[in-house]
N, C-alpha and C positions, 0 to 999 in steps of 0.2 A: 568466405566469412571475414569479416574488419579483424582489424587486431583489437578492436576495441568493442565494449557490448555497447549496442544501439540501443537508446533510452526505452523503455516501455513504453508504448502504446494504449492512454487512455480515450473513449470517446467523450467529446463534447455533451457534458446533459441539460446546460444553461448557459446563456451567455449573460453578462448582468454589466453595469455601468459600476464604476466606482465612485471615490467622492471627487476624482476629478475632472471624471468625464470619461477616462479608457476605460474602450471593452476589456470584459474577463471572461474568459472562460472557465466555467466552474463544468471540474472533469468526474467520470463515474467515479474513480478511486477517493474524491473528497477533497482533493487541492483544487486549488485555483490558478488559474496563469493568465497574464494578459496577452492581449493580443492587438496589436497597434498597427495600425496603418502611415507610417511614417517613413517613406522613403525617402534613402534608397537603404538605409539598412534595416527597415522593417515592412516589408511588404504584405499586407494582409486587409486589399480594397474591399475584401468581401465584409467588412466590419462595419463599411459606410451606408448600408443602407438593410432594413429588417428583412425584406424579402431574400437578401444571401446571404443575413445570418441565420435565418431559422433554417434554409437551403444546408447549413453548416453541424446542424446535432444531428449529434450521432460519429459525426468524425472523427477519427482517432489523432491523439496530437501526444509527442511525445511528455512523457512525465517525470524531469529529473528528479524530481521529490521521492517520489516510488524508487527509481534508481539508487536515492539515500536512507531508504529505510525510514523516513519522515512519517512520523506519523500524522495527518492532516490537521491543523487548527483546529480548533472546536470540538472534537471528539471525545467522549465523556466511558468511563467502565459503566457497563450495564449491566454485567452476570461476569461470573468465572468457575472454573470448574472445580472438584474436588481438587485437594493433593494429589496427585500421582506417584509413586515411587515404582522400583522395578520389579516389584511382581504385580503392581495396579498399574501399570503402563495399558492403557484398551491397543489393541493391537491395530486399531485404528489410524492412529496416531502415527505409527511406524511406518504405513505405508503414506504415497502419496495420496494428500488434500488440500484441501484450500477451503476458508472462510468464504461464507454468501458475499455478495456484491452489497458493498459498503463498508462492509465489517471489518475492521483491522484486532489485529490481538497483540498482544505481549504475554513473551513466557518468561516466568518468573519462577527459576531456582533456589530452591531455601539450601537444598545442602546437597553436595556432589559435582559432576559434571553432566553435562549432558550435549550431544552433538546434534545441531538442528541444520539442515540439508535445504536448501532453498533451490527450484527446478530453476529453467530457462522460463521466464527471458530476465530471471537475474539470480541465472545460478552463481549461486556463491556457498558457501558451507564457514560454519561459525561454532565453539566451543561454548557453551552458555555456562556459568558459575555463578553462586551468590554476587548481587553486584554488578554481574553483567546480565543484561534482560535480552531477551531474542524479540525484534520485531517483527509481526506476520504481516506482510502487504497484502490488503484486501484480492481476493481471488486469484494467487499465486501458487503454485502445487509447491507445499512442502512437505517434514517428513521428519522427528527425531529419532534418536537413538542413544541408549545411554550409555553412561560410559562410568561404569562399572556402578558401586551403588548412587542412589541419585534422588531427591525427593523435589518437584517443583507442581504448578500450576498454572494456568492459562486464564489470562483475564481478555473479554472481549470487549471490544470499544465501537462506539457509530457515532456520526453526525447527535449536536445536543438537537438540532432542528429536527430529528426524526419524531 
């Protein structure tokens, strides 16, 4: 294993032109990233022509956005859940989950702490307070836990294009 975590892996679900002419790839997680044929430090010929980009969705390409807890451009709240506190924690919650494909979240603590556990492939672990919000990366196994009393909620967000 690196000493270092290897960026996420999203697939390719469009490739789109910009306003300047490079390809993008717009990824399942909701970022975009381009991708340029420009050697010799950017090698990616399969961009010149449609028959090897469309040969290219579905590919997974790595995602440093995801890596930074980015929540994607354009994403709008749609729903969020009751308050929770610690005897309304669903026990759901506690164990490992993950949001549907597209869906990112933010947990949002009113009063207390609360520990939120994020799996591989970016495992990481964070203390959420009023003031600091937890970002959930779309379909990544996480998992809270509170810490000691605790009252927050979960607001869910997508694409505004959905």
């Amino acid at each position: 294993m690196p000493w270092y975590n290897a960026p996420v892996q999203r697939p390719i679900s469009a490739l789109v032109q910009d306003e300047a002419g490079d390809w993008v790839a717009e990824l399942a997680c909701g970022h975009a990233q381009h991708v340029r044929h420009k050697p010799p430090f950017w090698t990616a010929a399969w961009v010149l022509d449609e028959a090897s980009r469309a040969a290219k969705l579905g590919t997974p390409l790595p995602c440093v956005l995801c890596d930074r807890f980015e929540m994607p451009a354009g994403y709008v709240a749609y729903k969020r859940t009751p308050e929770f506190d610690t005897e309304s924690l669903p026990d759901g919650l506690k164990r490992h989950h993950s949001t549907t494909h597209g869906v990112w979240a933010r947990i949002r603590v009113i009063t207390g702490r609360l520990r939120y556990v994020v799996e591989e492939p970016l495992a990481s672990e964070h203390v959420l307070e009023p003031g600091t919000d937890g970002i959930v990366v779309a379909e990544v196994l996480h998992h809270v836990e509170p810490l000691g009393d605790v009252r927050f909620y979960v607001e869910f967000y997508r694409s505004s294009r959905a």
